[in-house]
C-alpha positions in Angstrom: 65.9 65.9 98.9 68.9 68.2 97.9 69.7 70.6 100.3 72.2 73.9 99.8 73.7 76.9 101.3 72.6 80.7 100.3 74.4 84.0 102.1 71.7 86.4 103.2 73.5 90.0 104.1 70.9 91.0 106.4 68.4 89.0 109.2 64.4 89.2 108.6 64.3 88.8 105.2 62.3 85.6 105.4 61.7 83.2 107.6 62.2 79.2 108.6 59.6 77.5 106.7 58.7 79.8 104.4 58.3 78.6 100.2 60.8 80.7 98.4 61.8 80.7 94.3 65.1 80.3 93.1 66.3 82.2 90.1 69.7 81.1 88.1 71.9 83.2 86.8 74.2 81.7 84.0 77.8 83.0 82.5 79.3 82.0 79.7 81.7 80.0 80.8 79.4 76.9 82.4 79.0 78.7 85.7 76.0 79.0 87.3 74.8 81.4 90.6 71.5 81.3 92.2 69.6 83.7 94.2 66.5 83.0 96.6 63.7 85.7 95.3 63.6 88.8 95.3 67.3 89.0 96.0 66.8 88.2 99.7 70.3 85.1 99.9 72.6 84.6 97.4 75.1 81.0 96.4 78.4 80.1 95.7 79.0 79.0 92.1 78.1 75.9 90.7 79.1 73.9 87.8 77.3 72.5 85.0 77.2 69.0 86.2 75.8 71.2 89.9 73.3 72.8 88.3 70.4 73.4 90.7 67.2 72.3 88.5 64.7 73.1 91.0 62.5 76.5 91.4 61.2 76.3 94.7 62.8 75.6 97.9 61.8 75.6 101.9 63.9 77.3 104.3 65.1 75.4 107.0 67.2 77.1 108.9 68.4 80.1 109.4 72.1 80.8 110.7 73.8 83.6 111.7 77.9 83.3 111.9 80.7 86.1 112.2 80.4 86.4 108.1 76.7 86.9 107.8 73.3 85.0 107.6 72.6 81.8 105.5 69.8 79.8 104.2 69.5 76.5 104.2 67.3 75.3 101.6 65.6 72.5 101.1 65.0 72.3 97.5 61.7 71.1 95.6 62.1 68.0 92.5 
């Protein structure tokens, strides 16, 4: 299973384990964001060959670093 990297800005949004939906958000230019729903994490940006096909994801961890809060996901096929 794939398994990526979302920035959450604040702590008890959601929690390890939980089922969460991913969203993408597309530019013109072949770039591709994602957020974890409803706007709880944010990801970097991804290419089209990166593309992130699945919806739904579990949360396995939740870090906390100098920089913020991130999710990692573990995503559905």
């Amino acid at each position: 299973m794939r398994q990526e990297r979302f920035k959450m800005e604040r702590e008890g949004l959601v929690t390890e384990g939980q089922e969460v939906e991913i969203s993408e958000r597309s530019a013109v230019t072949g770039q591709y964001t994602y957020l974890v729903e409803p706007s709880v994490a944010m990801s970097g940006i991804y290419r089209t060959a990166q593309r992130i096909m699945s919806r739904k994801g579990i949360i396995k961890k939740i870090e906390q670093t100098e920089k913020g809060f991130y999710l990692l996901v573990e995503l559905k096929d």
